[in-house]
Each structure stands twice: as structure tokens, then as C-alpha cells.
C-alpha positions as CSV (number, residue, x, y, z in Angstrom):
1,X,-155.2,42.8,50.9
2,X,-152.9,45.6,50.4
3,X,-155.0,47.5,48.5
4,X,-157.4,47.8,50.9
5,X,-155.1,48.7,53.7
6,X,-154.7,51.8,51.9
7,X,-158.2,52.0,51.5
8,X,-158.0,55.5,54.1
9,X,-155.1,57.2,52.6
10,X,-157.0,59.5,50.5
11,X,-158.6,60.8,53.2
12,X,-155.3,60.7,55.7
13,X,-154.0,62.8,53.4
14,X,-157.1,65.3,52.7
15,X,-156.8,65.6,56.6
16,X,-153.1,66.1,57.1
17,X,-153.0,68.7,53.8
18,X,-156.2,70.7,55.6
19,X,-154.7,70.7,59.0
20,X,-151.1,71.8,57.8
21,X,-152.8,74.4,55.6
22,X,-155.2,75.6,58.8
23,X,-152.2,76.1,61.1
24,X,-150.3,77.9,58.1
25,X,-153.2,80.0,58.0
26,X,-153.8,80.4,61.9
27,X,-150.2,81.0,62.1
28,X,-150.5,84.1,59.3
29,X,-153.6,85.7,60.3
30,X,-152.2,85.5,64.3
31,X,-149.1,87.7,63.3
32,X,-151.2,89.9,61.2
33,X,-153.7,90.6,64.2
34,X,-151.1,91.1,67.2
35,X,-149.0,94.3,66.9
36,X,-145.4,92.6,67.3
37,X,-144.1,90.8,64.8
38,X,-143.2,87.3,66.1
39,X,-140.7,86.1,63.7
40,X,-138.7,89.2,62.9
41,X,-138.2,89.2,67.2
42,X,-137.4,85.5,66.9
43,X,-134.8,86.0,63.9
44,X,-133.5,88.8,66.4
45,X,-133.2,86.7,69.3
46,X,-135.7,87.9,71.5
47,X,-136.4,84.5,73.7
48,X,-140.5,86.3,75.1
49,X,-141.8,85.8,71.4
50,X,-140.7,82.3,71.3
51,X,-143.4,80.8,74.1
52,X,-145.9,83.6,73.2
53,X,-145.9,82.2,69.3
54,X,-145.8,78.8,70.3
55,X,-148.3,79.0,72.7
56,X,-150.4,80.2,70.0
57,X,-149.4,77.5,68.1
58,X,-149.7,74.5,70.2
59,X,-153.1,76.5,71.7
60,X,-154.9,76.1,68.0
61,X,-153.1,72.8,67.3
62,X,-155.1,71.1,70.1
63,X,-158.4,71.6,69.4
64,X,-157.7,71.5,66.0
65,X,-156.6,67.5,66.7
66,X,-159.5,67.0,68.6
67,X,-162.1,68.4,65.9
68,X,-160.0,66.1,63.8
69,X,-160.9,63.4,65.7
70,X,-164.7,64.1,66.0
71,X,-165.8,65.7,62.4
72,X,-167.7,63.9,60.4
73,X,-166.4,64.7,57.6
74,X,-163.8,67.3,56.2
75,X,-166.0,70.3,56.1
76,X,-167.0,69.7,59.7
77,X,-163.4,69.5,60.1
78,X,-163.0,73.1,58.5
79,X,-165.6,74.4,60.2
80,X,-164.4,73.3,63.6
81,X,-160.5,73.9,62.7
82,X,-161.9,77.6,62.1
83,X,-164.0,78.3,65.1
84,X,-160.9,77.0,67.3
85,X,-158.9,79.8,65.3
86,X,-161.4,82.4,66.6
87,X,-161.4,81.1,69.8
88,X,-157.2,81.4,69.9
89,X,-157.2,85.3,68.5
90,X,-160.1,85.3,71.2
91,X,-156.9,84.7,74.1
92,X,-154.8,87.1,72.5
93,X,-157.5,89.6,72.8
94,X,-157.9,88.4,76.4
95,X,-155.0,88.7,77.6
96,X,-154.4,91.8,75.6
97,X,-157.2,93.3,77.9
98,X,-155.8,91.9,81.0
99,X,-152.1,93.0,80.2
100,X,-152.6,96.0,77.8
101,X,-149.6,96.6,77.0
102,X,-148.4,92.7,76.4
103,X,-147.0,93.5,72.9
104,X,-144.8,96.5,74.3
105,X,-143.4,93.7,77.0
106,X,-142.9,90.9,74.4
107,X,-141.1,93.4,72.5
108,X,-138.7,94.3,75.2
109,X,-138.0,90.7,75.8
110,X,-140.1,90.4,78.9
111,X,-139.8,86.1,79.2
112,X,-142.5,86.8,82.0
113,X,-145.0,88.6,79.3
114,X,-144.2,85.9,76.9
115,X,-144.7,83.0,79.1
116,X,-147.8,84.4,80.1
117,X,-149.3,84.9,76.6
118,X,-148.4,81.8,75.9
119,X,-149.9,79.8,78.6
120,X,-152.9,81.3,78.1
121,X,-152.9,80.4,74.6
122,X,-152.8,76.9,75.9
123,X,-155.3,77.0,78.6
124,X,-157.9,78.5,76.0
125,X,-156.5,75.8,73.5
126,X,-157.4,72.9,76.0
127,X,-160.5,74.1,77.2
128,X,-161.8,74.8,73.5
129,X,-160.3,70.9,72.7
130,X,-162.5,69.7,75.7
131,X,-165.4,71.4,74.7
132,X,-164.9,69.8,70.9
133,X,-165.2,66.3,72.3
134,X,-168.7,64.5,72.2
């Protein structure tokens, strides 16, 4: 009986190792792409990068749970965990071309420019979750 209740855990754990791996990678290639560098500004104190990063974050994390949920297996899961990664450098751009000079802002420890990236980070995040489900 115990032996079967741990029946899953091979594949809990090919599932939690992919996703942590994903968001290591998201959370790489996102510094790479946008011209400041979000942890050197959050070392230095600057409090903008902190909700611009973690709306990033938490903006790929979402859907990235909710093609967890719905893959049917773990390639569909890498599949999906990647297009949701496009999809987040996809608000940066967005807002880059709304607010040009975001970076610049984030920089200067502009909260405002921050919270803004940030929140759209999220909305994009939750609308590409929603579109995810079946």
C-alpha cells in the first residue's frame, strides 16, 4: 500500500526539477535580454527592480503552473513552459515600446516604472495562464 502511494513521485519530481530549472532559465535569459541588470540594482538597493523582476517572475510562473496542470506529458510541459517564456520577454518588449525608456527609469529607482513593468508582467502572465487552460 505504501508503495503505491508513491507510485507518482518519479514524475512529481521530473515536474518540480523541469519547472525549477525553466524559471532558472526564464530568470537568466530575462536579465540577459533587458538592458538593466536586476540583481546588481537589487544588491544596491534600488526598491524599482524589485517588482519589475518579480513581476517577471511570478508573470512566467503562472502559466508555467497552469501548463503544468494541463500537459500531457513532460515534453508538452516544455513546450508550453517555453512558449509562456516568449510570451513574458513578449511584455517586456511591450512595455518597452510603450515606455521606451523603462530601463533608464528602473535604473534611477523610479518605484512607478518598476511597478508598472511589473504589473504588466503579471497581466500578460495571467492572460497567457487562461489561454493554457482547456
Amino acid at each position: 500500500m505504501f508503495s503505491s502511494s508513491l507510485a507518482g513521485l518519479t514524475a512529481i519530481a521530473a515536474y518540480l526539477a523541469t519547472a525549477l530549472a525553466m524559471v532558472g532559465a526564464f530568470g537568466a535569459v530575462y536579465t540577459l535580454i533587458t538592458p538593466h541588470r536586476e540583481f546588481s540594482l537589487i544588491r544596491a538597493g534600488c526598491t524599482a527592480a524589485v517588482p519589475a523582476f518579480l513581476g517577471a517572475i511570478f508573470g512566467y510562473v503562472i502559466p508555467l503552473t497552469a501548463a503544468m496542470r494541463s500537459s500531457a506529458n513532460l515534453w508538452d510541459f516544455i513546450i508550453w513552459a517555453s512558449i509562456a517564456a516568449v510570451v513574458q520577454i513578449l511584455a517586456y518588449g511591450v512595455t518597452r515600446f510603450l515606455i521606451p525608456d523603462i530601463s533608464k527609469r528602473i535604473t534611477a529607482n523610479d518605484l512607478g516604472a518598476g511597478v508598472l513593468l511589473g504589473g504588466l508582467a503579471l497581466a500578460f502572465g495571467l492572460i497567457n495562464a487562461a489561454s493554457m487552460t482547456p
